[in-house]
N, C-alpha and C positions, 0 to 999 in steps of 0.2 A: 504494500500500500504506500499510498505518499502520503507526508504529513511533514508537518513546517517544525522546524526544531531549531532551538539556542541551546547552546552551550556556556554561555559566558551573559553576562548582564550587560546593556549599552542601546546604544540607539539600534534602529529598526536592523540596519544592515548585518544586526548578528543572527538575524533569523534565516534559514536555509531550510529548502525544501528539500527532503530526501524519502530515499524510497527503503521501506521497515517491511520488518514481518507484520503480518498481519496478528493482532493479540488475540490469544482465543480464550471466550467466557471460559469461569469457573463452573461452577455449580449450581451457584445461587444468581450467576450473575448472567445479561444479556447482549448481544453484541449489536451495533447501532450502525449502520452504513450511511454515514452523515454527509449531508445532501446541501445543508447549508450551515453557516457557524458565524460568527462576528467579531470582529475588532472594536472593544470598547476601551473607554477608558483603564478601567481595572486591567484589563491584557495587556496595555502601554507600563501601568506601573510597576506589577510584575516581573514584564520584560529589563526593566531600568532596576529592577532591584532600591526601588526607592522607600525611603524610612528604615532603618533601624528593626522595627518592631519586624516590618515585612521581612526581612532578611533572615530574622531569627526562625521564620517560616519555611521561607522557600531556602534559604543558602546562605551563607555568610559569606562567600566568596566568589559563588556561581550558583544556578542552580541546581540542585539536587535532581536525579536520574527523574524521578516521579513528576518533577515541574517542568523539564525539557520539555515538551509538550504542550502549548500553552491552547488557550481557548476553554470556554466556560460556559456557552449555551449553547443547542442545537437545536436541526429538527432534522428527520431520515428515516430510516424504514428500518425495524428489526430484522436483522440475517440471520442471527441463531440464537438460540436461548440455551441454557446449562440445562444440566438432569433433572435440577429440582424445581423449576422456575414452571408454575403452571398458569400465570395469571396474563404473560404476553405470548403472543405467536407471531411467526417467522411472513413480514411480506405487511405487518401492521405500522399503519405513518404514526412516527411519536417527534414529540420535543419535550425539550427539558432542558435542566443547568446540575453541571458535572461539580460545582461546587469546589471542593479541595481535589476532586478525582479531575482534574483539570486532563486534557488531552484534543477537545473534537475540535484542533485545526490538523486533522487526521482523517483519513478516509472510511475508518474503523474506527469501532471505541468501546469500550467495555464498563457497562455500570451494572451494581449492582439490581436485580427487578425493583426493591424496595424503594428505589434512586425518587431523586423530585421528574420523574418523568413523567406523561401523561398521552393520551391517545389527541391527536395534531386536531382541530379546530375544522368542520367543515367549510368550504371555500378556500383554504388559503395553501400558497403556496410553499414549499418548503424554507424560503426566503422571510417571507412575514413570516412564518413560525417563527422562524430561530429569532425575530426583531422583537419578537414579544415576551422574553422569557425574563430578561432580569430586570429589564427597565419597571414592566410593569408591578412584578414581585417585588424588585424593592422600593418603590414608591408604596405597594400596600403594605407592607412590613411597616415602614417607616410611620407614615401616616393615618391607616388603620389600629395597624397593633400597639405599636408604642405611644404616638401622640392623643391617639383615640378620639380624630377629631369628631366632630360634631354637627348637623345641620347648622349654617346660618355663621359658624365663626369664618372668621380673616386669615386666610392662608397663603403666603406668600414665599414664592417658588424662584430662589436664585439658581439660575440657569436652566430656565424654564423649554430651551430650545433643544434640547441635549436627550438622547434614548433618557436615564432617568427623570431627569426633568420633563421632556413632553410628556412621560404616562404618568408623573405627578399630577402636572396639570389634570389631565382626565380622570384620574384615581379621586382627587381632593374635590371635582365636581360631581364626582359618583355617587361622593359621600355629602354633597351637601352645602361644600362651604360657598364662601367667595374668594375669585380667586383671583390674586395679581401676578403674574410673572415678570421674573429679569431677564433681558437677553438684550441683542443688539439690535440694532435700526433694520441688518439685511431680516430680521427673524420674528419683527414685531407681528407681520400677517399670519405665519404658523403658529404662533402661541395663540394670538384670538383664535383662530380658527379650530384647535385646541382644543378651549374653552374659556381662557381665561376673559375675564369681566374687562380687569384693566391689565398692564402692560408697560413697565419701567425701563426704556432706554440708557442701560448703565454708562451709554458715549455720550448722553447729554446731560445725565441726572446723575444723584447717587441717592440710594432709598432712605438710607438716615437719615438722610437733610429736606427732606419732604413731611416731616411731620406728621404723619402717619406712624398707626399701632396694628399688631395682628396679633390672631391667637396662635399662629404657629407662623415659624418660620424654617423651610427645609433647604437646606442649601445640599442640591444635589453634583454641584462641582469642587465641594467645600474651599472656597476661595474665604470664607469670612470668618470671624471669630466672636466669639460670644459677648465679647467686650464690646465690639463694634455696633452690635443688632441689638445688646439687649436695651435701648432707649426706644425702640419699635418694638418691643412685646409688649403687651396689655399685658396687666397683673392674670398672673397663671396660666404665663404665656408658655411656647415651651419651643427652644432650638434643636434643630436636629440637623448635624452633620452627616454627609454618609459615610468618611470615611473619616471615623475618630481618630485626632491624636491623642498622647498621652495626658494634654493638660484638659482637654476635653470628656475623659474620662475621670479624672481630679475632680475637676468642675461641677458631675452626673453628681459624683457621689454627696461635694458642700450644696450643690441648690437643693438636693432632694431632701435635706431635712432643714436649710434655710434659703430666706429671701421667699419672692414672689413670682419669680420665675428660674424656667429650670433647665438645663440641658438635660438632653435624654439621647443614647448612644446605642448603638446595638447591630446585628447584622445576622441574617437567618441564610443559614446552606438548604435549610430544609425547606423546600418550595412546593412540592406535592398536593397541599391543599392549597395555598396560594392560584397556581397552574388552573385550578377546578375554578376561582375566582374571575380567572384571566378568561376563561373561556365563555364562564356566564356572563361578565361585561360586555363579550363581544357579540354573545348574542341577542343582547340588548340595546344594544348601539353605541356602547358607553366608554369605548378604547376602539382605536385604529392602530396597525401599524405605519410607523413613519420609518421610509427607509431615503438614507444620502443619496449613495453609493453604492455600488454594486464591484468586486474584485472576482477573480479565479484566485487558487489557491496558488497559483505561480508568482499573482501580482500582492503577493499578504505584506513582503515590504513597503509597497507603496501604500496601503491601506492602513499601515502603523503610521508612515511619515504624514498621512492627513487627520488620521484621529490625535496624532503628537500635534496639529498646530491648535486643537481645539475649538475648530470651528464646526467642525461637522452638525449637522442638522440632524437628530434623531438618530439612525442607526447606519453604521456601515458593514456589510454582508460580505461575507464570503462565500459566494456559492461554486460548489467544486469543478462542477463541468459549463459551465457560461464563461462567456465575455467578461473583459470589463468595461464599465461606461467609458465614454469616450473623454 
């Protein structure tokens, strides 16, 4: 099989596509013939070996045999299932997110059945599957589970353009609230269209200085800091970063039994009933996929070096046997 592999931590150019044995399920486990897979952020920072904390994860020095392998969501058709495995069968469309079992920029892939995987979404391509799997999971993790918004509160979305940002946007109107987003001037029409209510051009404005309050604030590109946002929380208002740092977690632990407002941090692998969410949204009209870009798995450097400028629109795909855009 072919599958894109690092060896070393650095910019995109460390990634190499090479041709592997194909892995074969264990017993309990299923094999995925992945058809489409994506370059997010989180696979940029992975690859860069960036923070400290991440390192003590994936590698101090490189990464480790099990992260060479990089990629984190799919969608594809089951090839074989193990001895024990009675719940999927061979020739079924799934997606899902490989979580720590990281590997599907791989043509094969191996999860266990119990994995956050689920049966693919009627109408959609194997492309929109794999766009819908972490953005919108972890906008409901975040906002659902932890901030536990509400009908009718002020929810306002930094980097509202972005795979988890647009499905904040639509997740946070699913539930109820109102909704502002951040982004830039090229991206103020896809956040309305989105959902968002309103809509803050971070090239002409900056949100703290507008005098404005919310009850939640999710900064999905975590560019901000709690210090910054919190004179925009209403009392009981609550931050959320997605990707905590360490004083971020300091921070969880003093607001949560003082002050009036709180940070709140967290990150769920287990996606499985999430997935069941994702799909009842969609059949209500209540989530779209948004996809950039489109790559083959030959062109996944180039797909790093645009998701590294941070401009990307919603989701960049890799899908195995296509073109790329032009």
């Amino acid at each position: 099989m072919r599958a894109a592999v690092y060896t070393q931590f650095g910019p995109p150019e460390v990634i190499q596509v090479r041709t592997l044995a194909r892995p074969a399920p264990r017993a309990d486990e299923i094999r995925v013939r992945v058809c489409a897979t994506t370059v997010t952020a989180a696979c940029g920072l992975m690859r860069r070996g960036d923070t400290l904390m991440a390192r003590v994860v994936l590698g101090l020095l490189g990464p480790r045999k099990r992260f060479q392998i990089a990629g984190i969501e799919f969608a594809g058709t089951v090839d074989r299932v193990g001895s024990s495995v009675t719940e999927w069968q061979v020739g079924e469309r799934v997606f899902g997110f490989a979580g720590f079992n990281v590997g599907t920029y791989a043509e094969y892939h191996c999860l266990r059945a119990s994995a956050s995987i689920a049966h693919m979404p009627d109408g959609l391509s194997f492309e929109e599957a794999a766009s819908l799997v972490d953005g919108p999971t972890t906008a409901l993790h975040f906002l659902r589970d932890l901030a536990h918004v509400r009908p009718g509160e002020r929810v306002l979305i930094i980097g509202a353009s972005g795979s988890v940002g647009g499905a904040a946007v639509q997740v946070a109107r699913s539930l109820g609230a109102e909704v502002t987003g951040v982004c830039s001037t090229a991206n103020i029409e896809l956040v309305q269209d989105l959902g968002a209510q309103a809509v803050v051009d971070y090239t002409c404005a900056d949100f703290t200085q507008l005098g404005r309050t919310y009850d939640v604030i999710f900064d999905a590109v975590t560019k901000s800091t709690f210090s910054q946002v919190k004179p925009c929380l209403a009392p009981g208002g609550r931050y959320l970063p997605t990707v905590a740092r360490l004083r971020d977690y300091v921070l969880m632990g003093w607001t949560k039994h003082f002050g009036r407002r709180r940070v709140i941090c967290g990150m769920s692998t287990e996606k499985r009933e999430l997935l069941g969410v994702v799909k009842a949204m969609l059949k209500r009209g209540e989530l779209r996929p948004v996809i950039d870009r489109r790559y083959p798995l030959d062109h996944i450097v180039q797909a790093h070096r645009y998701v590294d400028t941070g401009r990307k629109r919603g989701n960049v795909v890799i899908a195995m046997t296509e073109r790329a855009d032009p």
